[in-house]
Structures are given as C-alpha cells and as structure tokens.
Phi, psi and omega in degrees: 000131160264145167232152204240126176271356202199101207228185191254167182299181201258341162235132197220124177320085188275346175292113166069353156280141183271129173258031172322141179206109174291096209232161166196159191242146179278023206224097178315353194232051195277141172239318181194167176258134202237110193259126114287115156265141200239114162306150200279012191243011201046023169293141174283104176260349117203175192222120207252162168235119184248116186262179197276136176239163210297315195281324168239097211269036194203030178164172211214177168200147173234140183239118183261045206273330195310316189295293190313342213241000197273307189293321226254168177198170178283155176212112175251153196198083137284116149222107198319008183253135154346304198224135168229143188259148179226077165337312184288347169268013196213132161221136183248147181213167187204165175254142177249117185234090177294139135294162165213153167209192184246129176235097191044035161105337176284153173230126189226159196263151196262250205256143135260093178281120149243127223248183164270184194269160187256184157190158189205152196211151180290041183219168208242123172255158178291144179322311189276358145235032179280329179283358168222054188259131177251120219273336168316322202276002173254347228232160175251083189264143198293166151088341174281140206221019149241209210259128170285134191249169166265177194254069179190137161268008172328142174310177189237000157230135183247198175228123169225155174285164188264324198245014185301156134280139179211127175249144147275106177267171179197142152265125170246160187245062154108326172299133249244084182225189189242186193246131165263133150245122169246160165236158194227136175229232196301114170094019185063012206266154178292159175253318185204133143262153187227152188234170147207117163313141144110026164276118188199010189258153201275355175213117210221159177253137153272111166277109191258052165237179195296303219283342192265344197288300152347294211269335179274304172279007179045067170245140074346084165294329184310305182257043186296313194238023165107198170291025222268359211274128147229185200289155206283308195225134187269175222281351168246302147277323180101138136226198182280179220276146170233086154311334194259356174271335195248165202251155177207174189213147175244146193225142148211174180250143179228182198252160186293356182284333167109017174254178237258158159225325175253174148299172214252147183234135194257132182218105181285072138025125131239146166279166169267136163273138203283003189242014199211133181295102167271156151191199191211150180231120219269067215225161189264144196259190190266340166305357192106325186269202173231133178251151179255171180216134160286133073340151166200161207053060170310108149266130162308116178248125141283115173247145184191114199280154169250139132246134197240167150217162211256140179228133200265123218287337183256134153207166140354100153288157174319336202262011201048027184272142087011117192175181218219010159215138178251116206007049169128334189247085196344117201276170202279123146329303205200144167238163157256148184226019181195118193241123166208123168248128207235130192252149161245123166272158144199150192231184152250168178259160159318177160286114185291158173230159201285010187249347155301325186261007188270303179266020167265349168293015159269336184289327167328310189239013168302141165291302134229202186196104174241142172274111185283148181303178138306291191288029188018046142294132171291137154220145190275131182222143156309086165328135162272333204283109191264344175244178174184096200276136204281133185227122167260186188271331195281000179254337205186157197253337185298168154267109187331146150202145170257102177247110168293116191250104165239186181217161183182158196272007178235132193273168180052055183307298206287019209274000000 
C-alpha cells in the first residue's frame, strides 16, 4: 500500500516555491515509484521515476515546482468586461503514483495510489511567509470565514485617475460570488450599491477602472454631487487627502447571500492636470496578477546602433574613368546594413505614501511590463531600473516620487 505522508496545500504559489510531496510503501523490499502528473482532463504532463533515498528508507519526496511552473503563466486580458477568466494562470493536477519491488528476485508493479486534484499558480511568496502560508487567505474557499486576498500587493486604499486602468486578480475554490461595488460621494454618504455576478472561474480578473465601471452602471462619478470633487494631491508638491470633498468607490467579493468574502479595496477619483502627460505602466506583480502605476511627463532619450561594412572607394565614374568621385561626389567608404533603434522614457510617479512606496518593489523585479497606449492597447517595453531604495517620509521632509526609465523599440511612444 502506498501512503502519501506529506503533500502540498490544495493551492499552492509554484514560482520559486516548493511543491513537495513525500510518499512511503508497506512492502520492505520497495526499489522506486512510477509518478505520473495528470491535467485534470488526464492528459499527461509528465512522467517521473523516484527511487527510495536513505533518510527514507521504505519511500521517497519529490519536489515538482520545476514541472508545474512550465503550465502557468501571468495573463494580462484587455477587455472592458468585469469579470474575465484567465486561465493561464492557474493548473489544476493531480498524481497516478505506481510501486515496483522486488519480488523472490523478480521486480514486479505493486499498489496504484490515484490521488484528487491539487492546483499551482503563478505566483511567488518570500520564504519567510511561505513557512506559514496558508492557500485559504488567497483563495475563495467554502466554510472560510477570513479575509480573502487579492493577487496583488498594492495598498488596499489607492488614488485612481478617471481614465486609469486598474485589474483585480482572485483565485476560486469552487465557489459561486459576485464582485460588490459601493460608490461613495460628498461626505462619505453612498450613492449606490452595484453587484456584477458570475464570479465563479477558478482563477479570475475584475476590471475595477472608473470608465468601464461608468460605462456599465451608467454613473457619471463627475456629476453625483454638482463640482464638490477635488484632486488627491495638487499640482505641483501634493497635499492630504480631503476625504470628506472627494468621491470614491470600494470593490469586494461576497458570496451569493451577500456576505464579505474578500477584502474590501478603496479607490479615491482624481482629475488629471491638464498641463502634464500621463500614462500608465502594466507590470506583473510576484502574486500572478497585474498591477498599474501612473506616470507623468515621459521624456525621450534616443540611442541608434549602425552596422556597416566597409567598401573600396574607386570605380567606374559615369565618365568611365576608374576613380574614387563620380560627378562630383566621393563614393562611399562604408554602407549601413543594419539600423536598430532604441527610445528611453522616464517619467515620475505620483507623490508616494509609504506604503505605496513599499509596494513598488515589484515593479522592480517584475517579468513583465507594458505601457497602455492612447487607442488602450498594451506594448511590452524593458524596465532600466535595475535598484530601488525604499524612502519613507520619517527619512526625509521632502515628497517621495519615484522615477522609471524604461526602453522600448519604438520612438515617439507618447507623441
């Protein structure tokens, strides 16, 4: 008989993670275990051979994070709907685990443990909370009754431009919830609550940005209360937030009865100034999802490598003399035969708050990163910024701002 003494959680983070599974046989003369992993649809995604090691001697562990990290991948999905299923960010698998022993000298197949299914996902936790990690606090699981995260580290109250994109990533364990929107306007009082259904994919996106929100529940946020709204920070230095002048809206997921299931994430409305270049930049965070950053003022740096080859300078002029000028003009030295051009942006960031400035340590280390368009298109652009020194406000009197330098192969992103 096999028995598995030691397995990974039913969901589990495979980037840089470990997926360990321990296994051991009642049959003193055990030589090795024949692994299958299995797509829940039973396609084979591989098939392993484990021999018994010393520390276990009637059984083995295997760590398949290596296999597993291969299915999953970040899914950035423009589209103006609420809720998008991403597939790619998620697999669920399970194992068909044979024995073989040795029998009066014969090596014969034993016991088949076929187990239920697991799932790994594209995202990474740091070691030291990976030892108390639990797949509950990401995940929407029945019977739990704490707070559920989003696949993002981002604060849970933010600043967003009226023309921003903003994504929500979730992970589900079968369960059936909706997305809650309250909006809030002058004085904190609600205006509205909204629901949007149909959360139910096992690994799912929310567009949480004002204009699609707009554009769904048919709200005008501009006009809830007459002009009262103003901007988070001013135009120049920033000042504090005048929550009670400003309009916001909070998104969380409940189950269908209507109860809390996730956190609840806060989005303060700013105008854009009208005198300065915004855009947004798109980056995959180590949880799986994608998070945005505003920028402003992109300047452009150009750089542009030649490759050439060199050529001998006298021929046949018009006039047939053998010469090193054809009517007036010196023939070429060198030709280019390769042209490749590369533009450099850098922008600033809003005025950071320190917990904002906490959570740029993803953009750092992101895989990827594209900058939306005007026509909101995405294009994948190269971060410069390879460091990052984290500045709280108890270091310095100054206002926090961050500035990014990316590349990309195309000039006049913003023009």
């Amino acid at each position: 008989m096999i028995t598995i003494t030691s397995q990974p959680q039913k969901y589990t983070p495979v980037m840089n993670n470990p997926v360990i599974f321990q296994l051991r046989s009642d049959r003193s003369s055990i030589l090795y275990f024949i692994v299958k992993v299995l797509a829940s649809d039973n396609s084979i995604i591989s098939t392993q051979k484990y021999y018994t090691v010393p520390p276990i001697p009637l059984g083995t562990y295997f760590d398949l994070s290596s296999i597993l990290s291969n299915y999953v991948d970040y899914q950035l999905v423009n589209t103006e709907n609420i809720v998008e299923e991403t597939p790619a960010l998620s697999l669920a698998y399970k194992l068909q685990i044979t024995e073989y022993y040795l029998s009066i000298g014969v090596l014969t197949q034993g016991d088949t443990l076929s187990t239920g299914l697991y799932d790994v996902w594209n995202g990474e936790i740091d070691r030291t909370h990976f030892t108390d990690f639990n797949y509950k606090h990401y995940t929407l699981s029945s019977g739990y009754t704490g707070t559920i995260h989003f696949l993002t580290h981002k604060p849970t109250v933010n600043a967003i431009y009226k023309d921003s994109t903003e994504y929500l990533y979730y992970l589900n364990d079968g369960q059936v919830a909706k997305a809650k929107f309250d909006f809030y306007g002058q004085n904190n009082q609600l205006v509205s609550t909204q629901y949007i259904t149909g959360v139910t994919q096992n690994a799912g996106r929310l567009n949480v940005s004002p204009n699609t929100l707009t554009n769904y529940f048919g709200t005008d946020f501009s006009g809830l209360f007459g002009h009262q709204f103003q901007i988070q920070f001013a135009l120049q230095f920033g000042d504090s937030l005048k929550l009670l002048n400003s309009y916001y809206y909070t998104v969380q997921l409940t189950d269908s009865s209507g109860n809390t299931l996730s956190e609840k994430r806060t989005y303060v409305l700013k105008d854009a100034s009208k005198c300065r270049k915004s855009f947004q930049l798109m980056f995959s965070n180590p949880l799986g999802g994608f998070d945005s950053l505003s920028l402003f003022n992109p300047q452009e740096q150009i750089s542009s490598e030649k490759t050439t080859i060199g050529k001998y300078p006298f021929q046949l002029n018009s006039s047939g003399v053998y010469s090193d000028i054809n009517n007036g003009i010196y023939n070429e030295t060198s030709t280019v035969i390769n042209i490749t051009n590369t533009s450099q942006y850098t922008a600033i960031t809003d005025v950071l708050s320190d917990d904002s400035a906490k959570w740029l340590r993803s953009i750092i280390t992101a895989e990827k990163v594209y900058v939306r368009l005007d026509n909101s298109r995405y294009y994948p652009v190269t971060l410069f910024n390879s460091s990052y020194t984290i500045r709280q406000k108890k270091y310095s009197t100054d206002n926090n701002r961050l500035e990014i330098t990316f590349t990309c192969d195309v000039p006049g992103l913003f023009d």
